[in-house]
C-alpha positions, 0 to 999 in steps of 0.5 A, spaced: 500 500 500 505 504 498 503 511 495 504 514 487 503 521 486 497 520 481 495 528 481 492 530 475 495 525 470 502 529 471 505 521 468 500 520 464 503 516 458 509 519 453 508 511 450 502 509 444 497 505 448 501 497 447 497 492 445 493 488 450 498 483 454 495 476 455 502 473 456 502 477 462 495 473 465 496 468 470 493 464 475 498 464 482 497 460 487 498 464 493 501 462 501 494 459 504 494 453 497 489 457 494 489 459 487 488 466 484 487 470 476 491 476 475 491 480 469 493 487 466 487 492 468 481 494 463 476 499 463 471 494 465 474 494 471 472 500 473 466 498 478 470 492 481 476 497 483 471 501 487 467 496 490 474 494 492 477 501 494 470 501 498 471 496 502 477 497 504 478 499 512 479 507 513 486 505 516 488 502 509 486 507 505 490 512 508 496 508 508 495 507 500 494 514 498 495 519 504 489 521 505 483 518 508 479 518 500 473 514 502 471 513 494 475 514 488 472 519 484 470 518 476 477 521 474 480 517 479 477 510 476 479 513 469 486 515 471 487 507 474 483 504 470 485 507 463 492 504 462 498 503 455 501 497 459 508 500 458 509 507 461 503 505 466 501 498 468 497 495 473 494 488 475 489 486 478 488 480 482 482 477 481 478 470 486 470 469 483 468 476 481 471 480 486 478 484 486 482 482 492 489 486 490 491 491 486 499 493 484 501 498 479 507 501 477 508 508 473 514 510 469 517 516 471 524 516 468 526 512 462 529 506 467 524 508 473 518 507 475 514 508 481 510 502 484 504 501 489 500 495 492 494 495 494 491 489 498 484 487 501 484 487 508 481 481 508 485 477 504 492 480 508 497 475 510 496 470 503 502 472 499 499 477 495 504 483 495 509 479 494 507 476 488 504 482 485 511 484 486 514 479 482 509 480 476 510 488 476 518 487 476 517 482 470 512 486 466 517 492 468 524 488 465 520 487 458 518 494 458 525 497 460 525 498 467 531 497 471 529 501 478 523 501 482 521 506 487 516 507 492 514 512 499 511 507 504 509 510 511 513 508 517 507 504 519 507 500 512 510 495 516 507 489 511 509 493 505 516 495 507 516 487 509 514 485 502 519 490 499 525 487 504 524 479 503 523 479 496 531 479 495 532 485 492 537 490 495 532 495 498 535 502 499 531 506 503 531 514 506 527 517 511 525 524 509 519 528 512 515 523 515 516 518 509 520 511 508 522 512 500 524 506 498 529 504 491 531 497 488 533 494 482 529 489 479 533 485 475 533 477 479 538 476 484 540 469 487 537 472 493 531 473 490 531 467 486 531 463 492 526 467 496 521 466 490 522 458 489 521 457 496 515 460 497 512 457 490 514 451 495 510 452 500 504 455 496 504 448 492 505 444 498 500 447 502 495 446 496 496 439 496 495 438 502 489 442 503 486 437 497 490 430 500 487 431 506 480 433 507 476 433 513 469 433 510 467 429 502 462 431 497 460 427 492 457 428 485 454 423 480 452 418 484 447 413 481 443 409 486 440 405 479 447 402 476 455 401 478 456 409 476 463 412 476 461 416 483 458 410 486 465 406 484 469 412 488 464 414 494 465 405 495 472 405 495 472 412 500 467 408 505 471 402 505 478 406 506 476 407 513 475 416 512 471 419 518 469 425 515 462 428 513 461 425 506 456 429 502 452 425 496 449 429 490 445 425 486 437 426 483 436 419 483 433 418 489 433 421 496 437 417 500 443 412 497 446 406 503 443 409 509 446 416 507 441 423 505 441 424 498 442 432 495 438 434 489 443 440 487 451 441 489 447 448 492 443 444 498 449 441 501 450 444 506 457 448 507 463 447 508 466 442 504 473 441 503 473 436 496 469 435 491 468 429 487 465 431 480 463 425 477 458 429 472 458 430 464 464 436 462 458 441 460 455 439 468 462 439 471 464 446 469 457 448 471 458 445 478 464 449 479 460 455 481 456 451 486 462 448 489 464 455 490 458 457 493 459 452 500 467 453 500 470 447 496 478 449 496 479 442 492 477 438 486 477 431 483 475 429 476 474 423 473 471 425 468 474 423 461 472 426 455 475 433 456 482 434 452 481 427 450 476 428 446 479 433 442 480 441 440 472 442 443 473 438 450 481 442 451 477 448 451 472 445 455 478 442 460 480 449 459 475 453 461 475 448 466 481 450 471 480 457 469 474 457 472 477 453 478 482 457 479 478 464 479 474 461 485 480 459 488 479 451 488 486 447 484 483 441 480 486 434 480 484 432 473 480 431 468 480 423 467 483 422 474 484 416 478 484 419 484 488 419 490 489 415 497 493 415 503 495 410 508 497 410 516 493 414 521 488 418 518 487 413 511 483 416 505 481 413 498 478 417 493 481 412 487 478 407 483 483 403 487 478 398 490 482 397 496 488 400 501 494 398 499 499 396 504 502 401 509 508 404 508 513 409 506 513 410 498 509 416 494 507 413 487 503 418 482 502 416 475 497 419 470 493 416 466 488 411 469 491 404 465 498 407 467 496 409 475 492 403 475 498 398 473 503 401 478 498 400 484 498 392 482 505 391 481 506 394 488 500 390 491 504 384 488 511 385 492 507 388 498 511 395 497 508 399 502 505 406 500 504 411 504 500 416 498 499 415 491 496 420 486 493 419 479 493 425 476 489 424 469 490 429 464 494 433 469 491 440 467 492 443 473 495 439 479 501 436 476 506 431 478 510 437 479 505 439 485 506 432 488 513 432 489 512 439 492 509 436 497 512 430 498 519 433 499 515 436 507 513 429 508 518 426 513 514 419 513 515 419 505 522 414 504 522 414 496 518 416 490 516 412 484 513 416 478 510 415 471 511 420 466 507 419 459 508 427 459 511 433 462 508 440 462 514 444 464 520 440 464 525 445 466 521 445 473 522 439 475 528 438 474 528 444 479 525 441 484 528 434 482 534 437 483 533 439 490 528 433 493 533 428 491 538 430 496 533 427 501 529 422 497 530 418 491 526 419 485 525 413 480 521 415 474 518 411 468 517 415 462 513 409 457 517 408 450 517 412 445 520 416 438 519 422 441 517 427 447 509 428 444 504 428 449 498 423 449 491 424 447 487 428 453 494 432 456 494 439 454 502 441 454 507 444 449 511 439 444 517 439 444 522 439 438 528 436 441 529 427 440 527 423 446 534 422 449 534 429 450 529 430 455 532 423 458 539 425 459 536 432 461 532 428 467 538 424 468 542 430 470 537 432 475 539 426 479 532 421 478 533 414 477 530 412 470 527 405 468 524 402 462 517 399 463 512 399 469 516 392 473 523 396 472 519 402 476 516 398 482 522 393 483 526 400 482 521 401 488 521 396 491 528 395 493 529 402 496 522 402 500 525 395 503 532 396 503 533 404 503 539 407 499 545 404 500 551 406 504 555 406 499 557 402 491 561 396 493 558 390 491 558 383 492 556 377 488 555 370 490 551 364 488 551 357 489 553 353 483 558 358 478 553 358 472 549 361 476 554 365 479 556 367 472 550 369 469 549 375 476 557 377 473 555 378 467 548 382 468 553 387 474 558 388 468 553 390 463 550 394 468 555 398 471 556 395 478 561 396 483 563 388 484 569 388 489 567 381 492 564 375 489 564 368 491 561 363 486 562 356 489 558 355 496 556 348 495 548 347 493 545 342 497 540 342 502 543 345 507 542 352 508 547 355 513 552 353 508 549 360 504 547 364 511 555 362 512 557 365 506 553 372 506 556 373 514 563 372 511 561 377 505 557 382 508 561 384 514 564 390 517 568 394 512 566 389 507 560 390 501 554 395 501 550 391 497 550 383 496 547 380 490 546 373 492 543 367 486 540 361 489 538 355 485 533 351 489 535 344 491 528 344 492 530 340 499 528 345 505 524 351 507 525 357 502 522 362 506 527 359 512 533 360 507 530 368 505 528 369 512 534 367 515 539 372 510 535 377 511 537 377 518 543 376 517 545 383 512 540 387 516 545 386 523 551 388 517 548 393 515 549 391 507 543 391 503 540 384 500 537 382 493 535 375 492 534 371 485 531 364 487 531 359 481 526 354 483 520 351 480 513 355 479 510 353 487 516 354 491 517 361 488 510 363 489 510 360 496 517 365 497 514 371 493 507 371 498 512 371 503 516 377 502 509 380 500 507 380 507 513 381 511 516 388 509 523 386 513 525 381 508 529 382 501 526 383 494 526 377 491 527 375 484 526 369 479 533 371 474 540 374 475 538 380 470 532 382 474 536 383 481 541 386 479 537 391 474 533 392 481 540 393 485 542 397 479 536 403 479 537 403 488 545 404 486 543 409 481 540 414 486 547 415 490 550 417 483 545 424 482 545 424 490 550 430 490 548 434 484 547 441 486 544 446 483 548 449 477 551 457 479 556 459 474 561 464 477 560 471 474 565 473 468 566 480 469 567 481 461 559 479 459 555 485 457 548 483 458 546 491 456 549 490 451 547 484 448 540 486 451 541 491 446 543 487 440 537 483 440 532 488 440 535 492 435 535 485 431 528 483 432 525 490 432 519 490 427 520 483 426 515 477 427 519 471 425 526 468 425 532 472 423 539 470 422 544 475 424 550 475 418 557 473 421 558 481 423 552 481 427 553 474 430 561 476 432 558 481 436 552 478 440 558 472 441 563 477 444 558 480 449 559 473 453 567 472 451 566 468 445 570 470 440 569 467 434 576 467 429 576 472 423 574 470 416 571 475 410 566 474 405 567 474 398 565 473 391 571 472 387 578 470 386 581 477 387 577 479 393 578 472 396 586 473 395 586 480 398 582 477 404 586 472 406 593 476 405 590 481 410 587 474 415 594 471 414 596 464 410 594 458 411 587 460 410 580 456 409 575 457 403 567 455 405 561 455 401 556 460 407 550 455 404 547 452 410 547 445 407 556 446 405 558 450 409 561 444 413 562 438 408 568 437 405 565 431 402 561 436 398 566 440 395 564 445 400 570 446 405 578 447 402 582 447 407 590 448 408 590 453 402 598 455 402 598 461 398 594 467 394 595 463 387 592 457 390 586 461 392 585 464 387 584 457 383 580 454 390 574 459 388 575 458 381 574 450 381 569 451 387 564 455 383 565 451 378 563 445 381 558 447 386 554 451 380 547 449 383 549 454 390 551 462 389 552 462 396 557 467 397 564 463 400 568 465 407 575 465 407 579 464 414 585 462 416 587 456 419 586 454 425 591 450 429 590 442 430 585 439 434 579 435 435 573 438 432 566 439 436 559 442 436 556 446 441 549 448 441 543 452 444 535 452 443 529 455 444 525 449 446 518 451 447 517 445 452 524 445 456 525 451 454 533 454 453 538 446 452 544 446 451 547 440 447 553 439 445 558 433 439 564 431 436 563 434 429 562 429 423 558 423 422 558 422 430 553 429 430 550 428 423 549 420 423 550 416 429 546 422 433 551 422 439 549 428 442 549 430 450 543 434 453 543 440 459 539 446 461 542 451 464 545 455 467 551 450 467 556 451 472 564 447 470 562 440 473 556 441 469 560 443 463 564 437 464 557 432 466 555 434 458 562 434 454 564 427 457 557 424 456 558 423 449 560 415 446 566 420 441 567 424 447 575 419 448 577 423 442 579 429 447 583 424 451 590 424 451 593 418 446 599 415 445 604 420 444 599 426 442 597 431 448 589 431 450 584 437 448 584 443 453 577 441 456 579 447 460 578 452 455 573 448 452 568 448 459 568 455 459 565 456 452 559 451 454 558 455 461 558 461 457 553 459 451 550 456 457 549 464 460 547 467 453 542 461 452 540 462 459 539 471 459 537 471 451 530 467 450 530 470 443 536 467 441 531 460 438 537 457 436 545 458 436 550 453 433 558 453 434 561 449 428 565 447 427 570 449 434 576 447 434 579 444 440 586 444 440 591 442 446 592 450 448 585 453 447 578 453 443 578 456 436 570 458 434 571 457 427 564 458 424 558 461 427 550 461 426 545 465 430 538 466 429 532 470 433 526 470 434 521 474 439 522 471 446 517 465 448 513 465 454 517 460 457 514 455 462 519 456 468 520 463 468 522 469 474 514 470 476 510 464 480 505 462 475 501 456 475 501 451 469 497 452 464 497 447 458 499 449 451 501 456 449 494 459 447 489 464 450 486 462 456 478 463 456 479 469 462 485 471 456 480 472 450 474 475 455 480 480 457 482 481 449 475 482 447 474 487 452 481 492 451 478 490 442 472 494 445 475 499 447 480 501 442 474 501 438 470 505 442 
């Protein structure tokens, strides 16, 4: 509630009214778990301004404005309401039709401006200012503002506190009664972290709020047949839930002993969750009524939304729009629902029954693929503490999920099941971090490429599979393959926990069996520093619990693999039993391959089924160590930081900034920069691209490379030669000007299809060739790539993936990562590449890629990596106007794939009118 100096329109606009900025609508998620729709301001909104500014209390008043101002005056509301969106803009906070927060800024110098809050006195204590702020400084970077500045009464204590905790540098001075305030607004790592921390808890608190309800509505349960809502109202009676549960239906006036509700409206309130079993068209009419009595959370197991085309995204759409606004989060549509174990058990699922109590958090998306993981993990009893099926995801996400998990203390590991992701780059934010504390084991079912499935309303992605899996990799998550790689990953965490270390031990009883474990660990990549073969195979027992003491003991193994070929004599529940006792008192853990016929496998599995203190046992060597491996796996990503490349003081973000504005202005599409262009955007980040000239004939040519030195290089500038030698586009080692002369001559003779201008450089030392990439993408957002040059980029695809920003271990992850990667190490009397200069090359494309959204698209190649430095040969750069990236510095909710809201297009129609008018 800082005041700005609004009197008599003194700031008016010196800026052309911008057209209406919809990429600046969003719906938030605010402290208490809520969500919220905010906006630019319309002149429609004149009438909800005032209600709101009526109100507010005396005392709020005042602190916002001086004065005491009890109504705002039609000049006023003009003055607020009336704005260019560029040298005066404000956001209005929205939950259901009534305003509930109002931030504004106002510029009063070309890189200045003068910001003010206003929040509902009832709304006080939720996170709005705070997240106003975020928004106005990020509307304010895109219209060239670097400073804000305010004057806040001594009193504002809040606003002052929103200002100071927001992680900016805050300078204050107190003059005359009144706390000036100045603060650049470009992010800090300060800033950075406060912001994530609080979207944390924002969607954690979410979560919670929706996993833990204390009193259930129910609607669309059919008295007359087995109806959806019948399925999940069952499933909730049987889970032991205590709760009020509240049952809609107009079949009939009663339903298993509990009143029946007519309409959603004679509920009485309120109620914490509401299961939407109806029609989309009678969903989205029920949101309102569901408003009405004080739900704060949804659950939707409807299908034919996003899955039944272009009419059912907009209806899914509009949806959680219509959600959100009344401030309610949606787990849907086409939800399998959700459960929860231990004290207070819930089931609202088509789960039939609870599984097992314990402490692995499970979420899937699709009802088949969330059905699948909660059999496989029935069948080896591994215990779930909380499962989530989040259906279509198009509000609460996988993301959300692990948000919440992280807080959990019961929770020991997460298994999750990826058929889409509406914003990557996010989770391996928060994958990153929670990884640290808890393994994360991910399936993402086979595929060509990242597409999503019918029903999920994300944005596609361009890049090959790989990329996404490599990506997800280096945030620290395990990845399996199929559902039973997933729940065996699950499994033998959640009975063993993670491992103390990597060293393992292999032992068997005959040495076939031995062997086959030998071979399965190698191709896997283990650790194996024991192994013992040839414990006799008879029916005695203690011979195998003896070798497993000897093997397990103190400083010995962290993890034994033990292969037993039943001599079908004796207990084997006994033998597995008694193993288990024996690595539980060495602190090693244990996996089992039990080779045996059908009933006694059985007999053991149903054993291990029941009793959570024995091993995770297994019918060949393949599946043991493929399980091991994934638990093993997880001590690998367990100490990836986050990436913060240290500042380079001679990076010019101005005047890159600069550059690319100046490239793209008036432009729509794609642009390539010429060499001259792209040599100077390279040089703001210490890139500093060799010097080559442009030419078009002998003569040129020669002067050219006389002045850049001999021996030099002749290339065709056409995309498709400029790389291929085998194609006749690339001369190399030219020794002097009569040979150049003669090299442009025969070029344009056999290149006759392409008058593409050629490029003559000198050489650069010896060295191992490289790729290095940057791109835009619009789901991962910026990715980082990078390859040998040659047939290993253009055939083999031996291409390594990463998001930045990149610091130097990071570098050094993606440059080793490719098979070709063995060219840059030392041979046999021949020096190694400098690796060093060429990590700081990739963290520093890393940063331009990560500072410039406009660059769609940059290619380093040829760069020639030599044993004393890095030689950027050949370079192309191509802009385009910045996308709205999916992780950005504001908190935002996700909202599917790019396209308009339905609040967006009421909001654009509305700011059409009025240019109009």
């Amino acid at each position: 509630m800082a005041r700005r100096r609004d009197d008599d329109g003194r700031r008016a606009a010196s800026h052309g009214a911008a057209p209406y900025p919809a990429p600046w609508e969003a719906d938030i998620a605010l402290r208490d778990g809520t969500a919220a729709h905010l906006r630019p301001i319309l002149p429609g909104d004149a009438d909800a301004l005032e209600a709101f500014h009526e109100a507010q209390s005396e005392h709020s008043r005042y602190l916002r404005f001086f004065a005491p101002m009890p109504r705002l005056s039609p000049r006023d509301l003009e003055r607020f309401t009336v704005v260019d969106h560029h040298d005066r803009v404000a956001l209005v906070v929205f939950q259901g039709e009534a305003i509930i927060a109002v931030g504004r800024f106002d510029r009063v110098a070309p890189h200045e401006a003068e910001i003010a809050f206003n929040v509902s006195d009832r709304d006080q204590g939720r996170g709005l200012g705070s997240v106003l702020l975020e928004h106005l400084a990020a509307a304010a970077r895109e219209v060239g503002i670097r400073t804000f500045v305010a004057e806040v009464l001594p009193q504002n204590s809040r606003m002052l506190s929103v200002f100071t905790d927001a992680g900016f540098d805050v300078r204050r001075h107190y003059e005359d009664g009144i706390v000036e305030v100045a603060f650049d607004i470009d992010p800090t790592d300060r800033s950075e972290a406060v912001r994530l921390e609080r979207e944390h808890r924002a969607e954690s608190r979410a979560m919670e709020r929706m996993l833990t309800p204390s009193s259930i509505l129910v609607a669309g349960v059919s008295a007359a047949r087995d109806s959806v809502g019948g399925r999940l109202l069952t499933a909730l009676e049987d889970s032991g839930f205590t709760g009020p549960v509240h049952v809609v239906t107009r079949d009939a006036f009663e339903v298993r002993g509990r009143p029946a509700h007519p309409r959603i409206a004679d509920v009485p309130g309120p109620v914490d969750l509401a299961v939407l079993a109806l029609r989309p068209a009678d969903c989205i009419a029920a949101v309102a009524e569901c408003a009405r009595i004080g739900v704060r959370s949804l659950v939707v197991p409807t299908e034919g939304f996003a899955d039944a085309g272009e009419e059912g995204a907009r209806a899914q759409r509009r949806l959680v729009s219509r959600a959100r606004r009344f401030g309610m989060r949606v787990l849907g549509p086409a939800a399998f629902g959700f459960l929860r174990t231990g004290q207070d058990p819930i089931n609202v699922s088509f789960a039939p029954r609870l599984p097992r109590a314990g402490r692995a958090a499970l979420a899937g998306q699709s009802s088949a693929l969330a059905a699948m993981i909660l059999s496989g993990a029935a069948a080896r009893g591994v215990g779930i503490r909380e499962f989530v099926g989040a259906g279509n995801r198009a509000d609460v996400s996988i993301n959300d999920c692990l948000q919440h998990w992280e807080d959990d203390p019961e929770i020991g590991v997460i298994g999750l099941a990826l058929e889409s992701m509406g914003n990557p780059r996010k989770f391996t934010r928060i994958a990153r971090r929670i990884t640290r504390s808890h393994p994360v084991v991910v399936l993402r079912p086979p595929a060509l490429t990242i597409q999503a499935p019918p029903g999920h309303d994300v944005r596609s992605s361009t890049l090959p599979r790989r990329a996404l899996d490599q990506v997800l990799t280096s945030a620290g998550v395990v990845g399996t393959r199929s559902v039973d790689h997933l729940v065996d990953v699950v499994e033998m965490l959640d009975r063993q926990g993670v491992p103390s270390g990597t060293r393992v031990g292999l032992l068997a009883n005959t040495p076939a069996l031995g062997a086959a474990l030998r071979g399965a660990a190698d191709e896997a990549g283990l650790h194996v520093v024991a192994e013992q073969r040839h414990v006799p195979a008879i029916g005695d027992e203690r011979m195998m619990v003896r070798a497993l003491t000897r093997m397990a003991g103190p400083g010995g193994v962290d993890m034994v693999l033990a292969g037993v070929l039943d001599p079908l004599s004796g207990d084997p529940v006994e033998l597995v039993r008694r193993m288990a006792d024996v690595a539980r008192g060495s602190g090693a853990g244990l996996g089992v391959c039990l080779v045996t016929e059908p009933d006694r496998y059985d007999e053991v599995r149903r054993a291990v089924r029941d009793d959570p203190a024995l091993p995770p046992v297994h019918p060949t060597p393949a599946l043991v160590v493929r399980a091991a491996a994934g638990a093993l796996a997880h001590l690998a990503g367990t100490g990836v930081a986050d990436p913060r490349p240290p500042e380079r003081e001679d990076v010019d973000r101005v005047r890159a900034r600069a550059l690319v504005e100046d490239a793209l202005e008036g432009v729509r599409g794609v642009v390539e920069l010429d060499t001259d262009a792209a040599r100077a955007l390279l040089a703001c980040y210490g890139l500093e691209l060799m010097p080559g000239r442009v030419v078009s004939e002998p003569e040129e040519a020669a002067a050219a490379a006389t002045a850049l030195g001999f021996p030099a290089v002749l290339k065709s500038t056409d995309p498709q030669l400029a790389h291929r030698a085998d194609l006749g586009g690339v001369r190399l080692g030219i020794p002097d000007a009569e040979r150049l002369r003669d090299a442009v001559t025969a070029m344009r003779r056999d290149l006759p299809f392409s008058d593409a201008p050629l490029l003559v450089q000198p050489m650069a030392p010896p060295g191992v060739a490289v790729v290095v990439r940057s791109v835009e993408d619009p789901s991962l957002g910026p990715v980082v790539s990078f390859s040998l040059s040659g047939d290993a980029d253009a055939l083999l695809e031996d291409v390594a993936y990463a998001i930045p920003p990149l610091d130097e271990a990071g570098a050094r992850r993606l440059i080793a990562q490719p098979a070709t990667a063995v060219r840059l190490s030392p041979g046999p009397g021949l020096p190694g590449a400098d690796l060093g200069a060429l990590v700081e090359t990739v963290v520093r494309v890393g940063m331009l890629a990560e500072d410039l959204p406009e660059v769609a698209r940059l290619e380093l190649h040829p760069v020639v990596v030599a044993a004393d430095g890095v030689h950027l040969v050949g370079a192309r750069v191509c802009l385009a106007p910045a996308p709205n990236r999916t992780d950005a510095t504001r908190r935002v909710l996700q909202s599917g794939a790019p396209g308009p809201s339905p609040t967006a297009e009421r909001s654009r129609a509305q700011h059409r009118g009025r240019m109009g008018a």
